[in-house]
Structure formats: C-alpha cells, structure tokens
LUMMI-686511 format. One record per residue (C-alpha): x, y negated, z negated. Coordinates in steps of 0.25 Angstrom, whole numbers, padded with zeros to 4 digits, always signed. Each point is the difference from the previous one (the first is absolute). Last residue first. Layout:
XYZ...
This chain:
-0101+0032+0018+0012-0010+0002+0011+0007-0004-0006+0016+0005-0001-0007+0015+0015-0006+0000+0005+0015-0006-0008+0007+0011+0005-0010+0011+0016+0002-0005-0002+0015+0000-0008-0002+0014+0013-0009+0003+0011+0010-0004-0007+0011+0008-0001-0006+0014+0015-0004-0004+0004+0015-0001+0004+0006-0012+0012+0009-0006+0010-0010-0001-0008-0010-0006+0007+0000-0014+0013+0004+0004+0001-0011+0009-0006-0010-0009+0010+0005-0012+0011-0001+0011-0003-0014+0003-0004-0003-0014+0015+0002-0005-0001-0003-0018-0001-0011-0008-0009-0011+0000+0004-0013+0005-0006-0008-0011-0002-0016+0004-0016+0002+0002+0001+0004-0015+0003-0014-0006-0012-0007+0005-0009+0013-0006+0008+0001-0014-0001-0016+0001-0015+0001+0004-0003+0011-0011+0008-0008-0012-0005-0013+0003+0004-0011+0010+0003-0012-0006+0005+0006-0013+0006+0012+0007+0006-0007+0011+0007-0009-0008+0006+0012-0011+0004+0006+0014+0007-0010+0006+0007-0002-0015+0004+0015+0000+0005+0000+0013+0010-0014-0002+0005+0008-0012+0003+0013+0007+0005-0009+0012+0011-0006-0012-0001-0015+0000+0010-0011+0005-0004-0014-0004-0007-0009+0011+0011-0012+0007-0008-0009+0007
C-alpha cells in the first residue's frame, strides 16, 4: 500500500482536528499536555528549592498542606 506523502505539520493538524471533535477542546488540551516536556532544570530548581530544610520538615509542610485540602 503505497499512502501519499504529507508534511508532519499537516499530519499534526489532522490528528488534532480528530482529537478535537472526538475528544473536545478541554480533553484534547488535557491528552495533548501530557507530551510537554516543560522547560527548564528541575534538579537544580529542587535542590535550590529544599536546600535550606530538613526532611522531618518537608513532610510536616507536605502533612499541613494534605490536612488544609481535605478539611
């Protein structure tokens, strides 16, 4: 089988003019963000981040946030 030869910009609009119609706008934006690498060097931001505490005190902070979402 022998399947004409489309430009990826084209082949990526149709996918996502299928997706949209199947899907919706909010579940296509949703499906299509889980392929975004983000930008950015979360190691060193995570290091920077949590420099400065200990691990008791990064889980009472995690707890207190766990407790304030469910109350």
């Amino acid at each position: 089988m022998n399947a004409p030869h489309r430009s990826l910009h084209d082949v990526t609009h149709q996918a996502i003019s299928i997706l949209n119609r199947e899907l919706g706008v909010v579940d296509t934006l949703r499906f299509l963000s889980q392929f975004n690498t983000g930008q950015g060097n979360y190691t060193k931001d995570r290091e920077n981040l949590f420099a400065n505490l200990t691990l008791e005190e990064i889980i009472t902070d995690i707890k207190k946030i766990r407790n304030t979402q469910l109350s």
